[in-house]
C-alpha positions in Angstrom: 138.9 -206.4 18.8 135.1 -206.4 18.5 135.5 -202.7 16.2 138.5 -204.7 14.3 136.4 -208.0 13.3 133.2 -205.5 12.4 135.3 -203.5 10.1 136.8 -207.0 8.4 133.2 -207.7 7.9 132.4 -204.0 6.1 135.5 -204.5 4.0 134.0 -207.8 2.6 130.8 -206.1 2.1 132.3 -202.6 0.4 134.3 -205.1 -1.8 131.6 -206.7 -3.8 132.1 -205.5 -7.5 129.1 -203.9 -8.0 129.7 -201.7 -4.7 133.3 -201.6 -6.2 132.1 -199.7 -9.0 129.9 -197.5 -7.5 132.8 -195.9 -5.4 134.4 -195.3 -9.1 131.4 -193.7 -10.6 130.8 -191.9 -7.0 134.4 -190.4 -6.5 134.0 -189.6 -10.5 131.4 -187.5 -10.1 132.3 -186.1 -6.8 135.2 -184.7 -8.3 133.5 -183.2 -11.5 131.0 -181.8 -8.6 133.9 -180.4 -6.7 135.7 -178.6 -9.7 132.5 -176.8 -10.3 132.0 -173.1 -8.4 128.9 -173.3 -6.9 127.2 -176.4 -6.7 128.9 -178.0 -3.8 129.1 -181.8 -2.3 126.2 -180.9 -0.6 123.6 -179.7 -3.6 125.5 -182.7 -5.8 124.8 -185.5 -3.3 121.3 -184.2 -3.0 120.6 -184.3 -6.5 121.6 -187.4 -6.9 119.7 -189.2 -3.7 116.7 -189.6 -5.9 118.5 -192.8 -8.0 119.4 -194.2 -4.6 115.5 -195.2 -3.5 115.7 -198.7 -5.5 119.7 -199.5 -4.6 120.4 -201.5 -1.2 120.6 -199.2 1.6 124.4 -200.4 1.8 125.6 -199.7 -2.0 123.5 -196.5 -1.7 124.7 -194.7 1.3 128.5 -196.3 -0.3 127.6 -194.1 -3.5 126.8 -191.2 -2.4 129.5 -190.9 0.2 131.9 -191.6 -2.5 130.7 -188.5 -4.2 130.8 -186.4 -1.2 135.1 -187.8 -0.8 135.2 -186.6 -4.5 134.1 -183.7 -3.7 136.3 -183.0 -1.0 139.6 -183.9 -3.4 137.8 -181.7 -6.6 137.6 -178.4 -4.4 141.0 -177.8 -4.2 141.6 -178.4 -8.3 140.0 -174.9 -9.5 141.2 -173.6 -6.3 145.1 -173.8 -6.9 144.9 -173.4 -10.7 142.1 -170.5 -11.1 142.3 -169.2 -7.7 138.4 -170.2 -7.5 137.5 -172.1 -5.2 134.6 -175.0 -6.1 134.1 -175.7 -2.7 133.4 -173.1 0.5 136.4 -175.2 2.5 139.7 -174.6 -0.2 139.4 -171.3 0.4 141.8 -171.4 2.4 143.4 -173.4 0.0 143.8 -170.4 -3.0 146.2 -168.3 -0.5 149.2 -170.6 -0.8 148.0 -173.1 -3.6 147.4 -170.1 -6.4 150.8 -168.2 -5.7 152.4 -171.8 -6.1 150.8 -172.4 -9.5 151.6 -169.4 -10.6 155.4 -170.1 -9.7 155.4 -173.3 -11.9 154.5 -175.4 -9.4 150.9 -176.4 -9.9 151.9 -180.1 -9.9 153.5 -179.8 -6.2 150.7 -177.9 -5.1 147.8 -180.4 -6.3 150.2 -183.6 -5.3 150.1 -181.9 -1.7 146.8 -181.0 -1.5 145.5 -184.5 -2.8 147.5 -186.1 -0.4 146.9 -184.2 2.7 143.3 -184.3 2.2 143.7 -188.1 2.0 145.8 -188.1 5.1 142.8 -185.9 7.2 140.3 -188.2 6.2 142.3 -191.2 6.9 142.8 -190.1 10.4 138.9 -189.3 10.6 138.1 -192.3 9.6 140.2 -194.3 12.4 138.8 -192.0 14.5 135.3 -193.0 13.6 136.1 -196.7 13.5 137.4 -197.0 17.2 136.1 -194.0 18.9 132.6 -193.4 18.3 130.9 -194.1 22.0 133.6 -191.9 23.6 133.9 -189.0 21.3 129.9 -188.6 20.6 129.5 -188.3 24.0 132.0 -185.0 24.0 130.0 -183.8 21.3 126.5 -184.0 23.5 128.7 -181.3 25.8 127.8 -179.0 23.3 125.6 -176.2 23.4 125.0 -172.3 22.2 127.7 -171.0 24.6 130.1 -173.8 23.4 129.4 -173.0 19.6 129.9 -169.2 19.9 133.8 -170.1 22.1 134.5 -172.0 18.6 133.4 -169.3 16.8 135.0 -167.2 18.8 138.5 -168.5 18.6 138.6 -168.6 14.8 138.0 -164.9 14.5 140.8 -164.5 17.2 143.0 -166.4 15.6 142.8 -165.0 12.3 143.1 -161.2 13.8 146.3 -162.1 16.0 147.6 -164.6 13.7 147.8 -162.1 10.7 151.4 -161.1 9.7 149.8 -157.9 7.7 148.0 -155.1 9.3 145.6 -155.8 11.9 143.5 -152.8 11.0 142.6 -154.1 7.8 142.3 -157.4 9.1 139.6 -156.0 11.2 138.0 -153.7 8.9 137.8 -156.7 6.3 136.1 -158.7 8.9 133.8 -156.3 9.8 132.4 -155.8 6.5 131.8 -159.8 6.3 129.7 -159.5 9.6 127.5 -156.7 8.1 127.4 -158.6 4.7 126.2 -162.0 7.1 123.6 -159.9 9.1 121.4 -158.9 6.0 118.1 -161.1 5.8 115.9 -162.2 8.1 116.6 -162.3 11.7 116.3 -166.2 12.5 115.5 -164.7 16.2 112.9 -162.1 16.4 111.6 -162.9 12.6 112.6 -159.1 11.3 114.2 -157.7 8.1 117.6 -156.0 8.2 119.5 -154.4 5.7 117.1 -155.8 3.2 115.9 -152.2 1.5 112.9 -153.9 0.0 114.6 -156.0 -2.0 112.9 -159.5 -1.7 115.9 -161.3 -3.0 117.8 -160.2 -0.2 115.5 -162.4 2.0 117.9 -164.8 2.6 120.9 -162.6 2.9 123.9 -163.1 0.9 125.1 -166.9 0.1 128.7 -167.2 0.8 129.3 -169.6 -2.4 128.1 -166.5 -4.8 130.1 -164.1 -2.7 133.9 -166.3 -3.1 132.8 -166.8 -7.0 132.6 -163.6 -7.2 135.5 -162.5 -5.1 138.1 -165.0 -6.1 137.4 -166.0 -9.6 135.8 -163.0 -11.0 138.1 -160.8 -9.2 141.0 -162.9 -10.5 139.6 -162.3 -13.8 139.8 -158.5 -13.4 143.1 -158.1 -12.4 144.8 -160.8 -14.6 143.5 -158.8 -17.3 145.0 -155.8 -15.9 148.5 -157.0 -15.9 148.4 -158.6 -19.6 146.0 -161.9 -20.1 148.4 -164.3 -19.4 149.2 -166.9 -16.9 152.2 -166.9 -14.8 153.6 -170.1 -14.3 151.5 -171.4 -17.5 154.4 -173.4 -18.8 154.3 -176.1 -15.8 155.0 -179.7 -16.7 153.9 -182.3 -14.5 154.7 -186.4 -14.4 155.3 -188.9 -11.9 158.8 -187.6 -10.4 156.6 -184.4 -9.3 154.3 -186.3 -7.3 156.7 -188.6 -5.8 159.3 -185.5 -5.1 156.4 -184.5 -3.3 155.9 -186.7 -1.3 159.0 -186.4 -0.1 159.2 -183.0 1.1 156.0 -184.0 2.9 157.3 -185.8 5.8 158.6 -182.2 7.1 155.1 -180.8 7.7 154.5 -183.9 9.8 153.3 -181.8 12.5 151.4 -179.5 10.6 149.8 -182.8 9.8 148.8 -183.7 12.5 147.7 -180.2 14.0 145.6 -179.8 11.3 143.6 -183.4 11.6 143.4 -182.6 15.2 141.9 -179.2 14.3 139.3 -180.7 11.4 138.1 -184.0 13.4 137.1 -181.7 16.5 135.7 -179.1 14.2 133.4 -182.2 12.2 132.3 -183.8 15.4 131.3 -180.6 17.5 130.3 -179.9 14.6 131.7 -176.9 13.3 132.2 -178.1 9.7 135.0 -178.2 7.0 135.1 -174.8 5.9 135.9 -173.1 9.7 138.7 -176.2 10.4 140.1 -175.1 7.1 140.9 -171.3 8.2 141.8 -172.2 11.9 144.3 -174.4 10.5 145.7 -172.6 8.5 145.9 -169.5 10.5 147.5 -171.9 13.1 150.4 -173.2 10.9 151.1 -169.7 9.7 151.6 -168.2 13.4 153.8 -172.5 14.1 155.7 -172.1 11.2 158.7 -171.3 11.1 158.0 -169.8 7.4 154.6 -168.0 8.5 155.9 -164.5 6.8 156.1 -166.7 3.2 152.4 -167.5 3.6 150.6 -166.1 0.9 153.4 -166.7 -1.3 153.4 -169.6 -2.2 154.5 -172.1 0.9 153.4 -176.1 0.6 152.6 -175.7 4.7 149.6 -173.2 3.5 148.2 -176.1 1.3 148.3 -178.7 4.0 146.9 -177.1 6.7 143.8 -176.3 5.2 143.1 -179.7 3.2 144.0 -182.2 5.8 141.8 -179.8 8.1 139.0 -179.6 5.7 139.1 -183.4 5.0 139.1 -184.6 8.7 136.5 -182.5 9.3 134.2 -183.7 6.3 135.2 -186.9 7.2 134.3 -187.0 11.3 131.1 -185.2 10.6 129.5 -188.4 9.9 130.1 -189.3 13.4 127.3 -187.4 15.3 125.2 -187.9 12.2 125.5 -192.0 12.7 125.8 -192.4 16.5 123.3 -189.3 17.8 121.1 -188.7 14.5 123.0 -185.0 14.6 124.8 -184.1 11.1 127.6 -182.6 11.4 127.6 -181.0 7.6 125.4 -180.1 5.1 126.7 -183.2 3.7 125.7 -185.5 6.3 122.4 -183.6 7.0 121.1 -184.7 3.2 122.9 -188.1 4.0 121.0 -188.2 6.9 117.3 -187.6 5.3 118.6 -190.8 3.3 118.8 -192.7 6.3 115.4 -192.0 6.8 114.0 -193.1 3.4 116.0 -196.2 3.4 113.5 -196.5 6.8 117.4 -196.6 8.9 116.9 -195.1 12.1 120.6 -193.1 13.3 121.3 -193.2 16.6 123.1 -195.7 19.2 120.9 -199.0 18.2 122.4 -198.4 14.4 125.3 -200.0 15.5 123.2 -202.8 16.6 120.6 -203.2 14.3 122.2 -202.6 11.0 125.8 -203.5 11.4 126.3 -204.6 8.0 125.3 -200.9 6.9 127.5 -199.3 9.1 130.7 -200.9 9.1 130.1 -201.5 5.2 129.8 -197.8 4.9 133.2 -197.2 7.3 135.1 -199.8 5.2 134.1 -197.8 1.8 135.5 -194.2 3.5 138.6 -196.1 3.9 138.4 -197.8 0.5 137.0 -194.4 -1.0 139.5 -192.0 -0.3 141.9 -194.3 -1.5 140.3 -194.4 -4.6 139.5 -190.8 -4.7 143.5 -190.6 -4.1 144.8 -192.3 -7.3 142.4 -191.1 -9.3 143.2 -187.3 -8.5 147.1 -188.1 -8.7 146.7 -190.2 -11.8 144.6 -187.2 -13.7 147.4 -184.3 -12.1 149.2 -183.7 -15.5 145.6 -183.4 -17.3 144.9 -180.6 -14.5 147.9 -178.8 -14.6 147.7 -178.5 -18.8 144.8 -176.4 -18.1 147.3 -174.1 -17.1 149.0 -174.0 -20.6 145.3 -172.9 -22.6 145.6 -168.7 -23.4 144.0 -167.2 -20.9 142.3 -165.5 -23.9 140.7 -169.1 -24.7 139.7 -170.1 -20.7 139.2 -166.6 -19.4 135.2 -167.0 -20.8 135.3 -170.3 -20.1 135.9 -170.1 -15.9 133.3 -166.8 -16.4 130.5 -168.9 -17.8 131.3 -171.6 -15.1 131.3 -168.7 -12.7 127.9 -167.7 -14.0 126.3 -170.9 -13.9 127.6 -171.7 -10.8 126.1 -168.5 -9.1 123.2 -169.5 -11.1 122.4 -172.9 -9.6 122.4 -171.6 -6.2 119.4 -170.5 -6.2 118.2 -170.8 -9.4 118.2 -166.4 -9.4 119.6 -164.2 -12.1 119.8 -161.7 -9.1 122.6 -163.7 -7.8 125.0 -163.8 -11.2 124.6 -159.9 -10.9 125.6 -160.3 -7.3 128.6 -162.5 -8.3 129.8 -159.3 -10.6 129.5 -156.9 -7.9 131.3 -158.7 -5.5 134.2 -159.3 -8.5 134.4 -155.5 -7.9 134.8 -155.5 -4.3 137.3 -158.9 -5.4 139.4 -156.3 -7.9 139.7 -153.0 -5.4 140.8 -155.4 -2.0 143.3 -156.6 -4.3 144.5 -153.3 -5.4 144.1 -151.8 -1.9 146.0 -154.7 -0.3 143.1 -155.7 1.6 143.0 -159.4 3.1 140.3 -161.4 1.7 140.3 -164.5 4.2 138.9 -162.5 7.1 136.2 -161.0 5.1 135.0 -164.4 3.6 135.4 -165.8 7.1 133.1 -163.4 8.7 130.1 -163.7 5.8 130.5 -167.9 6.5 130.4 -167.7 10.4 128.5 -164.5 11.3 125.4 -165.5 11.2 126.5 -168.7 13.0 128.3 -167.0 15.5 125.1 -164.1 15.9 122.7 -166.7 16.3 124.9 -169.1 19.0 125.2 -165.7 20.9 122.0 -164.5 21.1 120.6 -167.9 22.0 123.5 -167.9 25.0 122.5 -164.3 26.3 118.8 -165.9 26.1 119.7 -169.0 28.4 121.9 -166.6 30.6 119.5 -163.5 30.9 122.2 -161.7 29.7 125.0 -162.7 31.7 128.6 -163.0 30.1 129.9 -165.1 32.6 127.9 -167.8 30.6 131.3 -168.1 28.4 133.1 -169.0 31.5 130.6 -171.7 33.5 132.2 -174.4 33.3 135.9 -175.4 32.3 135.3 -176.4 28.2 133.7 -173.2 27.3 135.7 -170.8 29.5 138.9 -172.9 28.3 137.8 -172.6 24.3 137.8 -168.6 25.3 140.3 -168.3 27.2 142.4 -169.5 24.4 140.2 -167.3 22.1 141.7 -164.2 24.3 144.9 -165.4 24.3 145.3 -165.5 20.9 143.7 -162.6 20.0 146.2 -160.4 22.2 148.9 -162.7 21.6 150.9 -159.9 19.0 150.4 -157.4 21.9 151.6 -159.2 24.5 154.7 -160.6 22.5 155.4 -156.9 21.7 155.3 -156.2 25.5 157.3 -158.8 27.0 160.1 -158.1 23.9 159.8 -154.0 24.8 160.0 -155.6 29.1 163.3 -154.5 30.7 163.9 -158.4 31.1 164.0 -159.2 27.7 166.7 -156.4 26.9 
């Protein structure tokens, strides 16, 4: 009851019209942000922090938050008509989103994607608002052994989840660990795979690497088959979204999988981007449909947004209640905090209540604003689709430019973006898988580093990953899943099963 009356009280607070319109104007921008390769919720919120310093800490952190939910919804607009993604996390997105646009059915694919990234953040967000003292605790459980198990796991699970050939699988995820382990070695302080070149310093960013791969890759090969759009003649209205919503209800558990998957992954926290592949690699080995994946199947769209929303969502957790972001979002959120002179931590809750269950009230209040918005602008999205590709083909390349561009601010990095185009165009033509690739260049050097740091604390002892029943269960399962096609074809081949 105590959690119920403080929220009433945030809800009076995020009401106020002027905080009102700031969640307009935030979830507005957010979404421009998000449509954008490149620049990210992260890069946008941090831009924008700066014109926070003279607001109320209240209607600041409400503002910027907003933009960070409008983020979240933008990523997956580019992503299902372009087949670029403008965020790292609807990635996972493109693989059943793009196919479905291309079928005519960009307006299904957006209505689902908007509305299961509402649904992941709405559970998030109830998770936030009655389960903070219990579920930051979990999170402290945490350490380098823990991390790697998580890690761990998601590469399983995309190897013995994949209906194509596991060889490639592999060999696709292999190169994405070499492509991750260039730079400097965060643990002994050496080059590797550098070759002198001082841009390589800081290795290979994985936003210039899935512009590169996705949308100029895209580019290449839709000119090969005849600059044109399939499925460019899609018409969109009010009856789409609401048939929609009700073919919805039947991915119910897939729904609710999925949140499970992204709140766990936000407050460990192993961010949105992660959730979004585990989820979806989960569905497709659930589903019923898992050999349609990649073709076009709604399930591959809501897996990966309600995972990636639940997980953007629940980061803010740790970052509120231990001080410990849970995103790149909440970490520049967090050095807000401290310039507002907030402290995070337990006594938040105590000492600025009005702050904190003002900003829990505006998630709630935010996503549903970020909801309509995203709906109500669906058949302005989906006309894109009708523009010659002759006319928007330079367009999403000068957007690609200037989103590899701005992530560093290098003309070394658009050059990159073109190479990787290449490798983009011959995976396609080779039938190569690009998730497990993009997945490995995202989580190697995560996964290296929680490794290393666990053979450290062990003296090298592998029996580390098994110490105690949370990380030896997380790789257990990791194990299990991994072999999971090989002991399926066993036990079908077994004398019993005959």
């Amino acid at each position: 009851m105590d959690e119920i009356q403080s929220l009433i009280q945030g809800f009076s607070i995020a009401l106020s019209p002027f905080n009102l319109m700031l969640m307009v104007i935030g979830v507005l921008l957010g979404v421009i942000i998000g449509v954008l390769p490149g620049l990210g919720g992260a890069n946008g919120v941090a831009i924008l922090l700066p014109l926070t310093f003279t607001m109320p800490p209240t209607s600041a952190i409400i503002l910027l938050s907003c933009i960070y939910w409008g983020a979240l919804f933008g990523g997956a607009i580019t992503s299902v008509l372009f087949n670029i993604p403008g965020e790292p996390w609807s990635v996972a997105t493109t693989f059943d989103g793009y196919p479905m646009a291309r079928a005519g059915k960009a307006g299904q694919a957006l209505a689902a994607a908007f509305t299961s990234s509402f649904i992941g953040a709405f559970v998030a967000v109830v998770l936030i608002t009655f389960l903070s003292p219990v579920v930051a605790n979990f999170a402290l459980q945490f350490g380098p052994a823990e991390f790697f198990a998580v890690y761990l796991l998601t590469f399983c699970a995309f190897v013995g989840m994949s209906k194509g050939a596991a060889l490639k699988t592999i060999t696709a995820m292999m190169l994405g660990f070499a492509l991750a382990s260039v730079g400097l070695d965060t643990v002994t302080g050496q080059l590797r795979l550098t070759f002198g070149q001082t841009e390589l310093l800081k290795g290979f960013d994985f936003l210039i690497a899935v512009i590169g791969l996705f949308g100029i890759g895209e580019i290449l090969q839709t000119l090969e088959e005849g600059l044109a759009f399939k499925g460019a003649k899609a018409r969109l209205n009010v009856r789409t979204v609401i048939e929609t919503w009700k073919e919805l209800p039947r991915y119910w558990l897939t729904s609710v999988r999925s949140a499970i998957v992204g709140c766990f992954m936000g407050v460990v926290p192993g961010g949105a981007t992660p959730a979004s592949f585990m989820s979806y690699g989960l569905a497709k080995r659930m589903s019923p449909r898992g050999d349609r994946f990649g073709q076009g199947e709604m399930e591959g769209v809501v897996a990966p947004e309600t995972a990636a929303h639940a997980a953007g969502t629940s980061a803010l957790l740790p970052m509120l209640t231990l001080g410990v972001p849970g995103s790149p979002t909440a970490a520049v959120l967090l050095g807000g905090l401290l310039i507002w002179g907030l402290q995070p931590g337990p006594l938040l809750f105590v000492e600025q209540k009005d702050f904190v269950w003002g900003l829990i009230a505006s998630i709630y209040l935010g996503n549903v604003v970020g909801l309509i918005m995203v709906l109500s602008a669906v058949p302005l999205f989906a006309a894109i689709l009708r523009i010659p590709f002759s006319i928007i083909a330079p367009v999403i390349l000068v957007i690609c430019a200037i989103g590899a561009y701005t992530v560093h601010n290098a003309l070394f990095d658009v050059w990159l973006m073109v190479i990787f185009g290449v490798v983009g165009y011959v995976f396609k033509k080779l039938d190569y898988p690009f998730a497990p690739l993009v997945l490995a260049l995202v989580l190697g050097d995560r996964a290296e580093d929680s490794f290393r740091q666990s053979m450290l604390l062990s003296q090298g002892d592998l029996r580390i990953f098994f110490s105690n029943p949370l990380v030896g269960g997380i790789t257990a399962f990791a194990l299990l899943m991994l072999f999971w096609p090989m002991l399926s074809t066993l036990k079908s081949k077994s004398p019993s099963a005959s």
